[in-house]
C-alpha positions as CSV (number, residue, x, y, z in Angstrom):
1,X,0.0,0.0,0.0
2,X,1.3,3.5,-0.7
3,X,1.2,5.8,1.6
4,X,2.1,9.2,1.0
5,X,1.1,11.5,0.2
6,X,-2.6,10.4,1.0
7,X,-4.5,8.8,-2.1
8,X,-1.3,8.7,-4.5
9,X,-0.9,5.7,-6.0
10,X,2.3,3.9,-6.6
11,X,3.4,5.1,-10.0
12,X,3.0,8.5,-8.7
13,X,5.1,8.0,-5.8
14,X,7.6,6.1,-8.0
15,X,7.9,9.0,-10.6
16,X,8.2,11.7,-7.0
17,X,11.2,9.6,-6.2
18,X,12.3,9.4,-9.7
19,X,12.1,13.4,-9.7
20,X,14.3,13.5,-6.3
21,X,16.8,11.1,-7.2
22,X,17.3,13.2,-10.5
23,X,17.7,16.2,-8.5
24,X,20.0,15.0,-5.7
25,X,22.4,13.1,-8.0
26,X,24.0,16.4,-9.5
27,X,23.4,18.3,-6.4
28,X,26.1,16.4,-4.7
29,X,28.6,16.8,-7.3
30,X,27.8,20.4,-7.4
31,X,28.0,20.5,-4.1
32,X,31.3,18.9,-4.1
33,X,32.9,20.8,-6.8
34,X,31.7,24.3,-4.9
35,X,33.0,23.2,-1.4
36,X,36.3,23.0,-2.7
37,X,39.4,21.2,-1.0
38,X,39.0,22.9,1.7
39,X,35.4,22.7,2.6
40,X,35.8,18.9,1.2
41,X,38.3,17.9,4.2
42,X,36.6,20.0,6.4
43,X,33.4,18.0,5.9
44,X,35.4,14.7,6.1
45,X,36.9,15.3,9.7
46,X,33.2,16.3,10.5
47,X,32.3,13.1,9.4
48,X,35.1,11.7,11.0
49,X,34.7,13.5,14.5
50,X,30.8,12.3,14.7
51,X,31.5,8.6,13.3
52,X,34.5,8.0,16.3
53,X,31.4,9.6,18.6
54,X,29.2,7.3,17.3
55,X,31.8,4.2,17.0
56,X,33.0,5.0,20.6
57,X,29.3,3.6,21.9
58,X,29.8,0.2,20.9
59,X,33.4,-0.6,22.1
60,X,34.0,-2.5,24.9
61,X,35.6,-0.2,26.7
62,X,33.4,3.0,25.7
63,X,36.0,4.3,23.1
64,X,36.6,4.8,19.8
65,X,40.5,3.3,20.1
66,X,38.9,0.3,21.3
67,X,36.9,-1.6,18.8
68,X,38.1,-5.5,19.3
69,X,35.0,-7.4,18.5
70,X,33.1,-4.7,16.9
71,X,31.5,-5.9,13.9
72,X,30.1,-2.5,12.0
73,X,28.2,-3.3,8.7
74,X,28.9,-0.3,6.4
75,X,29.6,0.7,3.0
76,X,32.3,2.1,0.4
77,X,30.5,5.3,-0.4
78,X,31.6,6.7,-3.9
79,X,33.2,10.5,-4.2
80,X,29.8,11.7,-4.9
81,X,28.2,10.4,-1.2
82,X,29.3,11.6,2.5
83,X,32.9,10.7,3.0
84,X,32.7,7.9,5.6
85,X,36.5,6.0,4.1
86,X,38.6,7.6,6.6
87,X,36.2,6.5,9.6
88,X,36.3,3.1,8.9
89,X,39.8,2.9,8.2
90,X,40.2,4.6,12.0
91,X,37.4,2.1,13.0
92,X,39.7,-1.2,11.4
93,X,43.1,0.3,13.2
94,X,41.1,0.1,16.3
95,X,40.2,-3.7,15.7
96,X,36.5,-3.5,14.3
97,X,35.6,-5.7,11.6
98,X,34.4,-3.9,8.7
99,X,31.6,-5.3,6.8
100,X,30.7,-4.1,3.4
101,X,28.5,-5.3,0.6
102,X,28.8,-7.5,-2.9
103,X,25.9,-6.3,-5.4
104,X,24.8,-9.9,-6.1
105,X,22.1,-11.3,-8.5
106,X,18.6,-10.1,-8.2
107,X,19.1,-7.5,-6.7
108,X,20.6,-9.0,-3.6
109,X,23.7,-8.0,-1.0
110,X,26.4,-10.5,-0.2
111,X,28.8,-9.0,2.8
112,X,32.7,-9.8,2.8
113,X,35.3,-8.3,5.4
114,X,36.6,-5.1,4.3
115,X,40.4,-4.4,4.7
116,X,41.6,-1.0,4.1
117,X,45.0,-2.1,3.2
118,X,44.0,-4.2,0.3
119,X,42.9,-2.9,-3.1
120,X,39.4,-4.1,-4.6
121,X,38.1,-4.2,-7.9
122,X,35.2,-1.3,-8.8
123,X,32.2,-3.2,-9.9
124,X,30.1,-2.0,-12.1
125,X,28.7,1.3,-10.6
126,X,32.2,2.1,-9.8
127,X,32.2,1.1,-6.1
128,X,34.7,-0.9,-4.9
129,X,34.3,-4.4,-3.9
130,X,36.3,-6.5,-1.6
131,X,37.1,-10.4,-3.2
132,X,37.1,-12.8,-0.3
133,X,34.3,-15.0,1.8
134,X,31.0,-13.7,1.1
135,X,28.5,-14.1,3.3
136,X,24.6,-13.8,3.3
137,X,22.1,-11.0,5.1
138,X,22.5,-12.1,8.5
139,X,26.2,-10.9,8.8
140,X,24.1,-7.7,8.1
141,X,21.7,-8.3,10.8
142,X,23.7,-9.7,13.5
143,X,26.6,-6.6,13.2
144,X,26.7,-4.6,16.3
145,X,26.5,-1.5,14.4
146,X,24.7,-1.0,10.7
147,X,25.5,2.1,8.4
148,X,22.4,2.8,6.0
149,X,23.5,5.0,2.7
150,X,20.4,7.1,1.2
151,X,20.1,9.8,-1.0
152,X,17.7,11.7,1.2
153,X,16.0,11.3,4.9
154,X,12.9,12.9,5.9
155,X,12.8,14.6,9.5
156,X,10.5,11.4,10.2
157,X,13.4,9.0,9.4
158,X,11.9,8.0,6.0
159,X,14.6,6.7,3.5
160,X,15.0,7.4,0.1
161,X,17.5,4.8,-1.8
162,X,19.2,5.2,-5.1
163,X,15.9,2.6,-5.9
164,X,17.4,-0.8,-6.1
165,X,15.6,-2.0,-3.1
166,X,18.6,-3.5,-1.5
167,X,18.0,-2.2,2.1
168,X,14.6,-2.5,1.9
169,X,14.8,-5.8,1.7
170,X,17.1,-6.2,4.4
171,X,16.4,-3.6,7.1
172,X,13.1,-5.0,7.8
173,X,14.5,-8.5,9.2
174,X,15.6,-6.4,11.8
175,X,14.1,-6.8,15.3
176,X,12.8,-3.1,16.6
177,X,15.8,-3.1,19.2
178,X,18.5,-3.3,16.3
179,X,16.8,-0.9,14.1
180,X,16.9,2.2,17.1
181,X,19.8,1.3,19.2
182,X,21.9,-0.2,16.5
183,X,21.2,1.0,12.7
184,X,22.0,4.4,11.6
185,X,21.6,6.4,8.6
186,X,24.3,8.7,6.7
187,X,23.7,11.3,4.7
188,X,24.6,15.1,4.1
189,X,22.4,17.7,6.5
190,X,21.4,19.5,3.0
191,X,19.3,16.0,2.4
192,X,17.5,15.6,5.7
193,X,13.7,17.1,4.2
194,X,10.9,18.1,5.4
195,X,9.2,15.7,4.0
196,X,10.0,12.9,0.6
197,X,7.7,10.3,-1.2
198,X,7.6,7.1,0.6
199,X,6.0,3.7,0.2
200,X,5.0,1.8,3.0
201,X,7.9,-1.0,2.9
202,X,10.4,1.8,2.4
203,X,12.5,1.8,5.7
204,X,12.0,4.0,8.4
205,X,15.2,4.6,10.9
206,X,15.2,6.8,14.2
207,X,18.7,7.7,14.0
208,X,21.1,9.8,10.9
209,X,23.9,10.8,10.9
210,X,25.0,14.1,8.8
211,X,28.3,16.3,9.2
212,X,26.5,18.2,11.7
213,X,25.8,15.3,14.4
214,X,23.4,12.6,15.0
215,X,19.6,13.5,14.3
216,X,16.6,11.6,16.0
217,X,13.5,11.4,13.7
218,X,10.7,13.7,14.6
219,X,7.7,10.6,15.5
C-alpha cells in the first residue's frame, strides 16, 4: 500500500522519487565541486569527528580506540556520497571488523570483510568491492552497528535509496531493538527534508547521521 502523500498511488510515488533522485544526483557533485578542498576535508573530519562519537558507543571499553570485536556493517560510499572511508579505516586500526557489501544477482547484497590495506576491484557502478568470503544478510543483521547509505531522509526517518531496493529488503528482518539502538543512517544535512515520497515498505530509521551530528527522527 502507498502511503504518501494520502490517495497517491504507486506510480505516482515512484515517478516523486524518480524526480528526487534526479535532482540530488547532481546536487552532490555540485555540491562537491563548490566546497572546494578545503570545505571537502573540512566535511570529512566532521564526518570523522561524529563517526569516532558514534563508534565509541559500541566498544568494549566506551572508546573509539577500542573496537576489538566490533562488527560495524557499512559501505564504500563513492566521491559523490558523504565521505565515511577515513572513519572506517580509523574504526579497522582500532580492531573492528568492517563489513561491506557484494551487489549480487537479483538485486541481492552478499557482505565480505573489508580491509583498508587491500585494493578491490570497482564493480560496475564504480564502487569498490572486496574479493574474499561472502556471506549472506544475517552478517548484516547480526553486526553490532549497521551504516544505511540514502540519497535523502525525511525529519521522520523516511529513506530514500538510489531505488534498487537492497535495504529494503534487508532492514526490515531487523528486530525493533536493532533498528533504534543499533542502525543508523548517513547522509549530508542538505538532504534531511521536510518531507519525501515514501511507500509503506520503504524503511523507516530513528537515527542519521549528517556532518552536523546525530539527528533523532521527529515521530
Amino acid at each position: 500500500m502507498s502511503t504518501y502523500p494520502p490517495g497517491a498511488s504507486t506510480e505516482d510515488i515512484a515517478l516523486d522519487k524518480q524526480v528526487l533522485r534526479s535532482q540530488i544526483r547532481p546536487q552532490r557533485l555540485i555540491a562537491r565541486s563548490q566546497r572546494g578542498p578545503a570545505g571537502n576535508a573540512a566535511i570529512t573530519r566532521a564526518f570523522s569527528d561524529h563517526l569516532a562519537d558514534l563508534f565509541a558507543r559500541y566498544s568494549p571499553s566506551s572508546s573509539a580506540e577500542d573496537l576489538q570485536g566490533v562488527t560495524i556493517a557499512a559501505y564504500l560510499p563513492t566521491p559523490a556520497e558523504p565521505p565515511i572511508t577515513p572513519a572506517l579505516e580509523a574504526a579497522h586500526r582500532a580492531g573492528a571488523r568492517i563489513l561491506v557489501p557484494v551487489v549480487k544477482p537479483g538485486r541481492k547484497l552478499a557482505w565480505t570483510v573489508w580491509d583498508p590495506e587491500v585494493d578491490h576491484p570497482l564493480n560496475g557502478m564504480g564502487i569498490a568491492e572486496p574479493e574474499g568470503e561472502q556471506y549472506g544478510p544475517e552478517a548484516f543483521t547480526a553486526a553490532d552497528l549497521r551504516l544505511v547509505p540514502a540519497l535523502a531522509y525525511s525529519r521522520a526517518g523516511r529513506r530514500l535509496g538510489q531505488g534498487g531496493g537492497y535495504y529494503d529488503r534487508l532492514l526490515p528482518q531487523l528486530s525493533e531493538t536493532a533498528m533504534l539502538e543499533h542502525s543508523v543512517g548517513i547522509i549530508f544535512a542538505e538532504e534531511i527534508l521536510d518531507e519525501i515520497p515514501y511507500d509503506s515498505w520503504d524503511a523507516r530509521l530513528e537515527r542519521v547521521l549528517s556532518q552536523e551530528g546525530i539527528r533523532t527522527s521527529d515521530s
